[in-house]
KOLKOLVEX-984365 format. One record per residue (C-alpha): residue number from 1; y, x, z; chain. Coordinates in pm, 1 decimal, m for minus. Example, Ala and Ser with C-alpha at 12.3 -4.5 7.8 and 13.67 -1.06 7.14 Angstrom:
% KOLKOLVEX-984365
nr:1, py:m450.0, px:1230.0, pz:780.0, kette:A
nr:2, py:m106.0, px:1367.0, pz:714.0, kette:A
This chain:
% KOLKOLVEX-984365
nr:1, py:m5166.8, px:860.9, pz:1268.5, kette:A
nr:2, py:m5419.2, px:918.0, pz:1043.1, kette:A
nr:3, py:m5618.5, px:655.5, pz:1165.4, kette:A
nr:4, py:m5334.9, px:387.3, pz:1094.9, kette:A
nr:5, py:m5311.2, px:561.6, pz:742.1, kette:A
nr:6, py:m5685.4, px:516.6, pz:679.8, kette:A
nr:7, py:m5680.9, px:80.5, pz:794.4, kette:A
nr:8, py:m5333.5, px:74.7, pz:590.0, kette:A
nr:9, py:m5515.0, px:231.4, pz:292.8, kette:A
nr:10, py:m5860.0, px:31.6, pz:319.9, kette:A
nr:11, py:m5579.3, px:m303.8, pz:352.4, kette:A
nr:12, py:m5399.9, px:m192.5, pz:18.9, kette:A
nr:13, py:m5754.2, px:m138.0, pz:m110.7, kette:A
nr:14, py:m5864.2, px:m472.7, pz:m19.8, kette:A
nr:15, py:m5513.4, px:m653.0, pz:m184.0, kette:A
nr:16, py:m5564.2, px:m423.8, pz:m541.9, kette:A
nr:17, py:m5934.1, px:m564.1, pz:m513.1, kette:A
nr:18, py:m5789.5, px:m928.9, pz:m475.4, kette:A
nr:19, py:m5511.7, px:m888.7, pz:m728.9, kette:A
nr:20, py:m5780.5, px:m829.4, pz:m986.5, kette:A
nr:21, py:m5790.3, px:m1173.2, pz:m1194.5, kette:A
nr:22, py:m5448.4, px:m1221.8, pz:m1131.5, kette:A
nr:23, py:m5369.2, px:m851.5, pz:m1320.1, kette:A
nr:24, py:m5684.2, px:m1010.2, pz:m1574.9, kette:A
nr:25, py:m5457.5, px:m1277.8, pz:m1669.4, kette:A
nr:26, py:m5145.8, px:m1099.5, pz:m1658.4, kette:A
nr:27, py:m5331.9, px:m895.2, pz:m1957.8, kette:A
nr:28, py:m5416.1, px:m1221.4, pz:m2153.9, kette:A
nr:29, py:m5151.1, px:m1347.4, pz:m2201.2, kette:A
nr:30, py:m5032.1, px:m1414.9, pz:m1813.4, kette:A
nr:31, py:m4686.6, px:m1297.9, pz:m1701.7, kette:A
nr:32, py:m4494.4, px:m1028.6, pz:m1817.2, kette:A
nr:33, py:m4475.7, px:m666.3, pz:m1655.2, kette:A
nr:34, py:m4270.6, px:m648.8, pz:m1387.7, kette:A
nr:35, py:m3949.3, px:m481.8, pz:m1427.3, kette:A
nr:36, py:m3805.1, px:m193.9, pz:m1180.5, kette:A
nr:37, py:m3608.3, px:115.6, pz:m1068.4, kette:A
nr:38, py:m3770.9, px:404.4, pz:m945.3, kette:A
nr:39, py:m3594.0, px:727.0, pz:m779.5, kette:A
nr:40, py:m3804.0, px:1034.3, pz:m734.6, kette:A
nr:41, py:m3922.8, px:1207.4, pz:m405.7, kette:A
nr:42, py:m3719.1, px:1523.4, pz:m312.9, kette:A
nr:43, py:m3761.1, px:1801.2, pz:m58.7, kette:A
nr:44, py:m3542.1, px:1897.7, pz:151.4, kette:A
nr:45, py:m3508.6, px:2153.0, pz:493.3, kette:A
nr:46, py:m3421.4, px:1921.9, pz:769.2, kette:A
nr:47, py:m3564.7, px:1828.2, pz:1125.1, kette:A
nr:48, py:m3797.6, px:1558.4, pz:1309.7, kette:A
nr:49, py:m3584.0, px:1324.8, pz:1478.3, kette:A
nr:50, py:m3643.8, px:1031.6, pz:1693.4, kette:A
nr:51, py:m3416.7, px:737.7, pz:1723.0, kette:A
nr:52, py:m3173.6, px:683.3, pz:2025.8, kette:A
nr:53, py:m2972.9, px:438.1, pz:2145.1, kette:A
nr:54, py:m2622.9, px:558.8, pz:2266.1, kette:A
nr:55, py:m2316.0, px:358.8, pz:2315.5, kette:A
nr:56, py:m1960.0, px:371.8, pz:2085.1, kette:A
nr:57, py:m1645.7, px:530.4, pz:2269.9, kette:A
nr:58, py:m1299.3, px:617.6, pz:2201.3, kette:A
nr:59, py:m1223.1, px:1015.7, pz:2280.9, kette:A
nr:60, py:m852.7, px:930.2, pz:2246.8, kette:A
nr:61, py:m738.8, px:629.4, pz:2419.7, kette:A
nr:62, py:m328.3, px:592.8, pz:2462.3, kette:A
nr:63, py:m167.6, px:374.2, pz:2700.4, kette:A
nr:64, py:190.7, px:273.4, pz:2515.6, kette:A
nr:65, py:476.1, px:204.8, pz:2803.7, kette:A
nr:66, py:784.1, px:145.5, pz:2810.3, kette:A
nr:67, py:1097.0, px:380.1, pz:2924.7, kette:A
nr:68, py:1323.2, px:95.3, pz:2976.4, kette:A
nr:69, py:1393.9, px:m189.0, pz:3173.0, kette:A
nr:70, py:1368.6, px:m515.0, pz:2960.5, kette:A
nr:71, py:1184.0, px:m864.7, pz:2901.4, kette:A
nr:72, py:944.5, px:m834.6, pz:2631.0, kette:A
nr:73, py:1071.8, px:m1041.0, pz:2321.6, kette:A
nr:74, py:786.4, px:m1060.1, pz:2093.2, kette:A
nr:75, py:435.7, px:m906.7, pz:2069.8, kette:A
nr:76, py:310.1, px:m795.7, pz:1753.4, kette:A
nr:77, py:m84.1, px:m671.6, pz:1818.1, kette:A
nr:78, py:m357.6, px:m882.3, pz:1919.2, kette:A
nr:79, py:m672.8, px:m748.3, pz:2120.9, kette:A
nr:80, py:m968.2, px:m588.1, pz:1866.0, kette:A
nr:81, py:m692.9, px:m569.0, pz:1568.5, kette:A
nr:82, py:m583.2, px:m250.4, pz:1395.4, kette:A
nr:83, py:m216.1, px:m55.1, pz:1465.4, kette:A
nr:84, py:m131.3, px:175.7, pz:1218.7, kette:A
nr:85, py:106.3, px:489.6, pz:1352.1, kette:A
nr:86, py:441.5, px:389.9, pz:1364.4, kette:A
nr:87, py:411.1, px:30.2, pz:1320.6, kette:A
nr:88, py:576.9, px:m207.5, pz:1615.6, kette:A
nr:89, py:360.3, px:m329.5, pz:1901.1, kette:A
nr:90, py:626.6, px:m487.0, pz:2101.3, kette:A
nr:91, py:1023.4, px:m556.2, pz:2108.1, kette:A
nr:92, py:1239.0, px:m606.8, pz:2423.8, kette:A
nr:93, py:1516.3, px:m805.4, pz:2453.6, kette:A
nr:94, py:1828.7, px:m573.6, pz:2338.1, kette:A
nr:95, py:2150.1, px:m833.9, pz:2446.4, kette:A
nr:96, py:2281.3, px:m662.8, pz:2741.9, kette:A
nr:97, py:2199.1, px:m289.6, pz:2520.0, kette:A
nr:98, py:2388.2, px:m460.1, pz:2253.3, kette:A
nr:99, py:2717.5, px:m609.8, pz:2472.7, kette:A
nr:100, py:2711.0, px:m214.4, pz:2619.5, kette:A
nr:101, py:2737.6, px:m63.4, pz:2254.6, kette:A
nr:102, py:3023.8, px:m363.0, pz:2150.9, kette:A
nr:103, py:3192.9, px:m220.5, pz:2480.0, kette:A
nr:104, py:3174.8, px:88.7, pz:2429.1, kette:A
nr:105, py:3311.5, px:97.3, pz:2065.6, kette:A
nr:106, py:3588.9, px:m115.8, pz:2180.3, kette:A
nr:107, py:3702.4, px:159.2, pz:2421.1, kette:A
nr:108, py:3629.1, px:417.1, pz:2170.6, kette:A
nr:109, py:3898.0, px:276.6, pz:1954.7, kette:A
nr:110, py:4116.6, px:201.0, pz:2229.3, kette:A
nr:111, py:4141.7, px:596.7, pz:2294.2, kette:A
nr:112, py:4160.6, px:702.8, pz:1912.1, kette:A
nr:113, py:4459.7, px:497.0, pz:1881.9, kette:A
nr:114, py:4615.7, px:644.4, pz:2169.4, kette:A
nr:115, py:4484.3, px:1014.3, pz:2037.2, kette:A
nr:116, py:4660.7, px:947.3, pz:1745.9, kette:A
nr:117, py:4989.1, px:882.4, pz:1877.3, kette:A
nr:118, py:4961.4, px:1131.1, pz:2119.0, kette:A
nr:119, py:4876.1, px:1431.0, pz:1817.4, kette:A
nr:120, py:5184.1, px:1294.2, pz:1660.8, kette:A
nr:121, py:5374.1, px:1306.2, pz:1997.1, kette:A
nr:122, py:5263.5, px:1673.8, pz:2010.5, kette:A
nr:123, py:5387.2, px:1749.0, pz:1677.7, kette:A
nr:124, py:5712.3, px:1613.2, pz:1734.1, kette:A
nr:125, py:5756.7, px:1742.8, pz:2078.5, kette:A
nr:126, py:5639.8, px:2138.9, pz:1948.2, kette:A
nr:127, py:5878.1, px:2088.3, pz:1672.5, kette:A
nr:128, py:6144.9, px:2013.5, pz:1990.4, kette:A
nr:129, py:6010.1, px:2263.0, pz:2248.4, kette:A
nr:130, py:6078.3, px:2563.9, pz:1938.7, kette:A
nr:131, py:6450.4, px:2443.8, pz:1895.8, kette:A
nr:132, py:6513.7, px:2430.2, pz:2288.8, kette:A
nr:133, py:6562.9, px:2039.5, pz:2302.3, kette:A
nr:134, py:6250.8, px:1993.1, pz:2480.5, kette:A
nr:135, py:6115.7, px:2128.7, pz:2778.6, kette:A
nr:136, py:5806.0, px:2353.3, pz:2830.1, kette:A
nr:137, py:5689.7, px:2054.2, pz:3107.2, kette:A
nr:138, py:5750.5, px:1795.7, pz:2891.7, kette:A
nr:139, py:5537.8, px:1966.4, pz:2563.8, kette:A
nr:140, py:5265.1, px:2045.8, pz:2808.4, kette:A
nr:141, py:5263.8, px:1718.3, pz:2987.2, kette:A
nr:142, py:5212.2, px:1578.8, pz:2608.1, kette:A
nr:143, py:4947.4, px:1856.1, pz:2500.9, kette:A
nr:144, py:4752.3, px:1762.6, pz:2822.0, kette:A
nr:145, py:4733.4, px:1389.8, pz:2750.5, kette:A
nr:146, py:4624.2, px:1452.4, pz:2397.3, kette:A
nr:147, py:4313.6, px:1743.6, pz:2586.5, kette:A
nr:148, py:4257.9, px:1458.1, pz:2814.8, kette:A
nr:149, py:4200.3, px:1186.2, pz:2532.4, kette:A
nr:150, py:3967.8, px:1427.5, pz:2325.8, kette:A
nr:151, py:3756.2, px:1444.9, pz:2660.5, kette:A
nr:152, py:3726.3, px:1084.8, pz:2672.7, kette:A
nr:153, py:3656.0, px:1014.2, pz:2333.2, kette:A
nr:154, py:3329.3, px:1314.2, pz:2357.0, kette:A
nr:155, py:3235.5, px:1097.4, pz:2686.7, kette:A
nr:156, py:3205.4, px:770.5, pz:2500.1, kette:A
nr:157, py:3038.7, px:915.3, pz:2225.1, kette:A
nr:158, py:2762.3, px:1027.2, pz:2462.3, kette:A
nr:159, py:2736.8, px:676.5, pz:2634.5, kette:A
nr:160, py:2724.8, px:519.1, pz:2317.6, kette:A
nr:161, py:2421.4, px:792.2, pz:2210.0, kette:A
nr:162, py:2270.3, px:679.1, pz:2515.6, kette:A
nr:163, py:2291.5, px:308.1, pz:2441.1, kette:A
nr:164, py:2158.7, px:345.9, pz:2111.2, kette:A
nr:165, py:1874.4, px:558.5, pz:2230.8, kette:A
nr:166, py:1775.0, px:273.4, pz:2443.8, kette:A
nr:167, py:1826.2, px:21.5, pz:2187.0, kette:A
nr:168, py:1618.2, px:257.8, pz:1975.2, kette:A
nr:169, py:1377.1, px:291.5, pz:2338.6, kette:A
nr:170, py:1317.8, px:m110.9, pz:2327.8, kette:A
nr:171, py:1112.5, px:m142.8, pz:2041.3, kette:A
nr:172, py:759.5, px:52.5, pz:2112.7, kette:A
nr:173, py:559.5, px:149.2, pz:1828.8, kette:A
nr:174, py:155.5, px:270.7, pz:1768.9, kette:A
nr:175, py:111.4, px:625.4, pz:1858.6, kette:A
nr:176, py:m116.8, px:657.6, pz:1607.0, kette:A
nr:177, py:m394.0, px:438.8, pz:1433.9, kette:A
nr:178, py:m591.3, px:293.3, pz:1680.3, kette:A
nr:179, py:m747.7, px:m2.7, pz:1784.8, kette:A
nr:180, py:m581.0, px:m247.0, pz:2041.6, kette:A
nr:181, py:m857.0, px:m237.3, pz:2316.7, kette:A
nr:182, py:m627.9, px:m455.3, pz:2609.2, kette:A
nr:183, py:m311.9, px:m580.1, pz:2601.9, kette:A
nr:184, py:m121.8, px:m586.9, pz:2910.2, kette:A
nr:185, py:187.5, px:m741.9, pz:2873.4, kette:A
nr:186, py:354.4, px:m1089.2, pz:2666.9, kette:A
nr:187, py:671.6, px:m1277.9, pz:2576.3, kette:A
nr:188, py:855.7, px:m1351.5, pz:2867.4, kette:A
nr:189, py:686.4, px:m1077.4, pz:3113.0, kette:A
nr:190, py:993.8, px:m846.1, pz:3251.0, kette:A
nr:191, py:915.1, px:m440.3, pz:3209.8, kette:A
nr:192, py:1064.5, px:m153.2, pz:3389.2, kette:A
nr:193, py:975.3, px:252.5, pz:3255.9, kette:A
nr:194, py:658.3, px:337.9, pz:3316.8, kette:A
nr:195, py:525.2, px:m28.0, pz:3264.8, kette:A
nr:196, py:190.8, px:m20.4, pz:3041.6, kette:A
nr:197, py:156.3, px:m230.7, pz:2790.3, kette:A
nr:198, py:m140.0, px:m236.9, pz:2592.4, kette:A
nr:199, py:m478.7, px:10.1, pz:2584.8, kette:A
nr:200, py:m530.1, px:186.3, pz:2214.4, kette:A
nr:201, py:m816.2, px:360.0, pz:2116.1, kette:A
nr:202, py:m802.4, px:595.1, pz:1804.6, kette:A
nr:203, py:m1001.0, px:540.4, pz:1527.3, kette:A
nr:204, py:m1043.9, px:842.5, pz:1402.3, kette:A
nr:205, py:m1126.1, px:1006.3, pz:1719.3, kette:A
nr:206, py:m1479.8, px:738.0, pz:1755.5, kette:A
nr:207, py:m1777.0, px:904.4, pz:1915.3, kette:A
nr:208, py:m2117.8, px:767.5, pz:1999.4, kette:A
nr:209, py:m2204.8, px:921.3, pz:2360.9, kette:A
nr:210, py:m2630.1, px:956.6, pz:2330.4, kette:A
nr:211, py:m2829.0, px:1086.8, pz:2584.6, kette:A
nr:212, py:m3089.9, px:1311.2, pz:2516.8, kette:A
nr:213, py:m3348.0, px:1480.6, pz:2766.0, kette:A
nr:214, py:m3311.7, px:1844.1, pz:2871.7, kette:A
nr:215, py:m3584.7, px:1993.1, pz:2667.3, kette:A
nr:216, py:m3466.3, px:1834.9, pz:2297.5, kette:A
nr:217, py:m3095.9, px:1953.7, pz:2367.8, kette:A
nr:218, py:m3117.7, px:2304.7, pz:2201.0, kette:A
nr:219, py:m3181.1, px:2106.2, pz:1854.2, kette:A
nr:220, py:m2890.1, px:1949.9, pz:1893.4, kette:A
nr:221, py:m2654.9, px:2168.4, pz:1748.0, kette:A
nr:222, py:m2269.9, px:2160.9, pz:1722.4, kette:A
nr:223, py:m2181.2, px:2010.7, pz:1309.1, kette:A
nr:224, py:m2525.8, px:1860.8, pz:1269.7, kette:A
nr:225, py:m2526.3, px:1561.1, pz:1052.4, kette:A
nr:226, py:m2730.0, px:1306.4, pz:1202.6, kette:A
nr:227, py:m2789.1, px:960.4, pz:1073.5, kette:A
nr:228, py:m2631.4, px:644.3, pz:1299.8, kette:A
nr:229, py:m2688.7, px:258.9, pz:1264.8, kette:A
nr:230, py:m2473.7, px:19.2, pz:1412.3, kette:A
nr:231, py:m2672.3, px:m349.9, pz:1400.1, kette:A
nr:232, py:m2386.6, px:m541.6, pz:1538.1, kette:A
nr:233, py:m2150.2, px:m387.9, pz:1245.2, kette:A
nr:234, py:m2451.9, px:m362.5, pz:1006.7, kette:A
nr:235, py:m2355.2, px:m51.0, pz:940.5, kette:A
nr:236, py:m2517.1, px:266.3, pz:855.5, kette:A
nr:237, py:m2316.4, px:585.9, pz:887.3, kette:A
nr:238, py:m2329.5, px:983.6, pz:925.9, kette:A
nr:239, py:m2203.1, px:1118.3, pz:1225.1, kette:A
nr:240, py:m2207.8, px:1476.1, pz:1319.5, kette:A
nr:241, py:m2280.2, px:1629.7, pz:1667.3, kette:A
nr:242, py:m1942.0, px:1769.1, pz:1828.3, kette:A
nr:243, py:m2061.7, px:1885.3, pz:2157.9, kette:A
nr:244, py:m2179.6, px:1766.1, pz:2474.9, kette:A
nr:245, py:m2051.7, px:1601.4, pz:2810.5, kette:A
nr:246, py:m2082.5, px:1848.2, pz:3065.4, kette:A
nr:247, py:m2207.0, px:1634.4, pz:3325.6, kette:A
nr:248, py:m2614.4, px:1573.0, pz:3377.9, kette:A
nr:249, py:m2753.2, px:1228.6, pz:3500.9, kette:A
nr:250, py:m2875.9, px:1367.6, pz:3843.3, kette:A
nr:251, py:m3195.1, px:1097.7, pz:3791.3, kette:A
nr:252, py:m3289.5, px:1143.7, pz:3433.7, kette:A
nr:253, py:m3150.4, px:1519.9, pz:3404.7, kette:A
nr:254, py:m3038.2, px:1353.5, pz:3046.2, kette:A
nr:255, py:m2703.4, px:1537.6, pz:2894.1, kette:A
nr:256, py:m2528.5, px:1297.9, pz:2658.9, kette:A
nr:257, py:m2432.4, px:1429.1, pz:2337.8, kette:A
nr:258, py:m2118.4, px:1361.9, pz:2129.2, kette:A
nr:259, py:m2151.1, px:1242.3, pz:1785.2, kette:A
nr:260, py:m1840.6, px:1171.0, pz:1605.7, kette:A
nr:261, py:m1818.1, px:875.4, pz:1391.7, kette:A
nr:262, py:m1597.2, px:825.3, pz:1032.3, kette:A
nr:263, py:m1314.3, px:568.7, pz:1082.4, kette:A
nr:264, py:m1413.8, px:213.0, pz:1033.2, kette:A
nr:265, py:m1306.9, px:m152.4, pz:1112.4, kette:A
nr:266, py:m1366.3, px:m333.4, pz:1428.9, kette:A
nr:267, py:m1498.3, px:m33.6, pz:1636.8, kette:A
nr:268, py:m1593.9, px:m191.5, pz:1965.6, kette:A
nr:269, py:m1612.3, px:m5.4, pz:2292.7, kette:A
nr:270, py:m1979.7, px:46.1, pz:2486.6, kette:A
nr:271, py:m2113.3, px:m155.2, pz:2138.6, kette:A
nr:272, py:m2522.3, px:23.0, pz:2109.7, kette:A
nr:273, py:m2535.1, px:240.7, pz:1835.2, kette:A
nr:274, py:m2844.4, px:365.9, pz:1737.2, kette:A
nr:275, py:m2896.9, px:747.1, pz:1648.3, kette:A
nr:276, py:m3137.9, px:976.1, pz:1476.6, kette:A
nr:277, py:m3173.8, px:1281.4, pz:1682.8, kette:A
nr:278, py:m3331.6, px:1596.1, pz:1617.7, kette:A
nr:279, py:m3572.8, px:1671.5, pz:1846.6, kette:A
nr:280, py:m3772.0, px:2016.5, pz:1600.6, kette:A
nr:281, py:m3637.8, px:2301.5, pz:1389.5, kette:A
nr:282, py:m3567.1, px:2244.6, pz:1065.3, kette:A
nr:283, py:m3856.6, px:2246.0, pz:797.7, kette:A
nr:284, py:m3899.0, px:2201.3, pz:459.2, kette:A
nr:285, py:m4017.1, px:1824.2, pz:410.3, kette:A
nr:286, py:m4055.7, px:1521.5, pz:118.2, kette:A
nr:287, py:m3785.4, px:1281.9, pz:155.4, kette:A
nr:288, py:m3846.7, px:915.6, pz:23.1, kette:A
nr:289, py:m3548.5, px:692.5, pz:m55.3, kette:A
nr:290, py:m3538.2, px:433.8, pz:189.2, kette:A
nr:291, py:m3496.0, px:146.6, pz:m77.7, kette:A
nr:292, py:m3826.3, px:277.9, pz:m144.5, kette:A
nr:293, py:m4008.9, px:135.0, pz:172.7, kette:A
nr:294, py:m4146.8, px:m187.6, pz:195.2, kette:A
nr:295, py:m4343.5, px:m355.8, pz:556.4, kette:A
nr:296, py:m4709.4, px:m417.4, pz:557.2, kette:A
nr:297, py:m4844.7, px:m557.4, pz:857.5, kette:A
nr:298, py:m4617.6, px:m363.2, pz:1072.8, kette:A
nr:299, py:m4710.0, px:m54.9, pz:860.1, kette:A
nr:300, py:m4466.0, px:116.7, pz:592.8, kette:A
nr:301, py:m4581.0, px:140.7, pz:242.5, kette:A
nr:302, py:m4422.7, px:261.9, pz:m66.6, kette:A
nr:303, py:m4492.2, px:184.0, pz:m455.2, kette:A
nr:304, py:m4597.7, px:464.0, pz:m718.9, kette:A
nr:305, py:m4594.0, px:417.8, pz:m1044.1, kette:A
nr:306, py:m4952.9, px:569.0, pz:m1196.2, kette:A
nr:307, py:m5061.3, px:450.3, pz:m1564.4, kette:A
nr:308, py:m4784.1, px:173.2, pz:m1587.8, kette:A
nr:309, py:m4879.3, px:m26.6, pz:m1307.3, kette:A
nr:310, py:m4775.3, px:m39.1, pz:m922.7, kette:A
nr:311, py:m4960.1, px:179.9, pz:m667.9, kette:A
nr:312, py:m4926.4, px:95.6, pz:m292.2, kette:A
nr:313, py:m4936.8, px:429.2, pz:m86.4, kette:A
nr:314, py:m4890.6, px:435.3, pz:304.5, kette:A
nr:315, py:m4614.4, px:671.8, pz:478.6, kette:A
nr:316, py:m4573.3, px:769.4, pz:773.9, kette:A
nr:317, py:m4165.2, px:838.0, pz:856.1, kette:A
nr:318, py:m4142.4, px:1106.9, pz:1095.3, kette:A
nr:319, py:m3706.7, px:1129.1, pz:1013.5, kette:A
nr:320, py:m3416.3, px:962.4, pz:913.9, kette:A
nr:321, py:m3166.1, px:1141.6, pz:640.7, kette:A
nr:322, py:m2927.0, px:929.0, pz:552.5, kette:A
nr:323, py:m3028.9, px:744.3, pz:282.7, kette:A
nr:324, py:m3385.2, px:862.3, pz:274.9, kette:A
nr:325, py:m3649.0, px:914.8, pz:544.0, kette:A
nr:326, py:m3836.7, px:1236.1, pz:555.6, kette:A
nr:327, py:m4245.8, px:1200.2, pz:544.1, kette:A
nr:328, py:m4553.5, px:1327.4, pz:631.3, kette:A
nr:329, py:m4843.0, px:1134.8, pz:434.1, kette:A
nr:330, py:m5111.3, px:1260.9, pz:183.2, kette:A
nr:331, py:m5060.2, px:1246.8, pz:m179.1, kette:A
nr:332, py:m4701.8, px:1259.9, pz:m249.2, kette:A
nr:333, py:m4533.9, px:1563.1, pz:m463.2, kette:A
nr:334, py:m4166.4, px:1639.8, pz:m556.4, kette:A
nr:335, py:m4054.4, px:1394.8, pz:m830.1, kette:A
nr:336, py:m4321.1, px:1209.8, pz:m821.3, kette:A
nr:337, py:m4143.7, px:842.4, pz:m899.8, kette:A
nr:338, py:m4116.7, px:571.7, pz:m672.1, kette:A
nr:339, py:m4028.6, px:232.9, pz:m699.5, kette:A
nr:340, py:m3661.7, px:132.0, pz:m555.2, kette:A
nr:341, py:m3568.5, px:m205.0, pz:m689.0, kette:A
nr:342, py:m3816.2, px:m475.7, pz:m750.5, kette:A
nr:343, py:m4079.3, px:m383.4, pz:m494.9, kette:A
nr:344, py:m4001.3, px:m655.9, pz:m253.4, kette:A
nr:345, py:m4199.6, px:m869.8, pz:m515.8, kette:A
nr:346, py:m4499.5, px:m645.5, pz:m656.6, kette:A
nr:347, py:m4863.9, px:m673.3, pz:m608.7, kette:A
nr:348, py:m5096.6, px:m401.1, pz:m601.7, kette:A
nr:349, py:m5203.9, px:m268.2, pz:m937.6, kette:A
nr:350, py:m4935.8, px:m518.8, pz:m1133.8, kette:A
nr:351, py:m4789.5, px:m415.3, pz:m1403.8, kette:A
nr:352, py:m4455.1, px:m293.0, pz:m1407.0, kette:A
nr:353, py:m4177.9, px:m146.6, pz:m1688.2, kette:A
nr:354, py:m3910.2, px:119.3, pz:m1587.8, kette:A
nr:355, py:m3604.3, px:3.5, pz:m1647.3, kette:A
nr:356, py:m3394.9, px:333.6, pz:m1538.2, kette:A
């Protein structure tokens, strides 16, 4: 390392060398100094990692069914596309549900007319049982119709419950917010209970399975924040460790670890995520924001900002903290400012204004 740190610096030495007229004429009247943003460089405790490349999974993945018979009317989620909890997925055909709950409120009012002439039979008739000009058969004959009718009426009140239930059954709805991973069934297709009809993965339950070598698994501890890139998203995220699978690749003797991931859009399953992992204890170290780095020759370099004008320094990243990168190179101090905005287009030794 120190060897690439010694060619990078002899390289910057040779470009400040070459620069020389052109910072000449910037001084007689050439181009203005350039203007940037710098951001100091911090220390912090925190660990060596390495990068690794693990793959995106869904800890919680639902299977919606169905728990009646039906055909499917319309389908409301498309594959890769976002349910919230609660909202409808799919809708089966209701008409014969429907002609049962007509059917059953017709009968129901069938029997509360007849309940209602029957209490007011029973009225009259106790009135004529008490003054002898009815008999006891013929007041209990009338009391047992009305009992009978009462029964009836508690009977369709329960079928009707049940109707509505799986009226209330035929529309199935996101179990929570997830993402539709498969979908199983569409218009048209008959369903009976049990039937699946779509695979849902929850987005807030998004993990990053990375495998990590015997050895380097005791620095991976349980709440860890670790930094996590996903190229195909182009995202950059924080996870943090949750745990580990388990189960040991009986080749490798790897152990994957668990990192769970914040919620975010289009999650897709087995997509390569790539992970910082620690693989050291924790030490105290000088982080550099990344906006700070810019690529020489393969090489990272940062700008410094020493007697108003740009000064190239080499780095050597040895850890990845979110938005910084933690360093081990020669020179650098707490505070010390470093150029985060305008560095793409600098020159060695040019001179710059801070503009912060």
């Amino acid at each position: 390392m120190k060897v690439k740190n010694a060619i990078l610096g002899l390289l910057m030495v040779f470009a400040m060398v070459a620069a020389g007229p052109l910072n000449a004429l910037a001084n007689d009247g050439g181009p203005p100094p350039a203007r940037v943003v710098t951001a100091p460089v911090i220390e912090r405790n925190v660990a060596e990692n390495t990068k690794v490349v693990g793959t995106l999974f869904f800890d919680r993945v639902s299977n919606p069914s169905t728990e009646v018979n039906g055909l499917v009317r319309s389908v409301h989620v498309k594959e890769g596309e976002l349910a919230k909890k609660g909202t409808v997925m799919f809708r089966l055909n209701t008409d014969f549900i429907d002609n049962e709950i007509a059917s059953v409120l017709a009968n129901m009012e069938q029997v509360r007319v007849r309940l209602v002439k029957a209490e007011k039979d029973l009225a009259r008739y106790e009135t004529l049982f008490q003054q002898e000009a009815a008999s006891e058969k013929e007041y209990d004959d009338i009391a047992l119709s009305r009992e009978e009718l009462i029964k009836q009426t508690a009977i369709l009140e329960t079928q009707l419950a049940l109707a509505r239930l799986k009226k209330q059954k035929s529309v199935i709805r996101a179990p929570f917010d997830g993402v539709v991973l498969e979908k199983k069934s569409e218009t048209g297709d008959w369903v009976a209970p049990g039937s699946v009809l779509c695979s849902l993965g929850s987005v807030n339950d998004l993990f990053v399975k990375v495998p990590v070598s015997e050895d380097l698994l005791s620095f991976a501890r349980k709440g860890e924040k670790v930094a996590v890139s996903i190229a195909s998203l182009d995202k950059e995220v924080t996870g943090t460790i949750a745990g580990v699978i388990p189960v040991a690749d009986p080749q490798t003797k790897s152990v994957f670890v668990k990192v769970r991931l914040p919620a975010m859009d289009n999650p897709v399953l087995n997509m390569s995520a790539t992970v910082a992992m620690p693989v050291g204890e924790k030490r105290n170290m000088l982080l550099v924001p990344r906006d700070a780095l810019v690529s020489f020759n393969g090489q990272y370099m940062v700008y410094a900002v020493d007697g108003g004008k740009a000064a190239p320094m080499p780095v050597s990243i040895v850890s990845y903290v979110g938005q910084y990168v933690a360093i081990e190179s020669q020179g650098f101090k707490v505070d010390m400012p470093l150029v985060v905005d305008g560095n793409d287009r600098l020159r060695p030794g040019q001179a710059v204004t801070v503009i912060n």
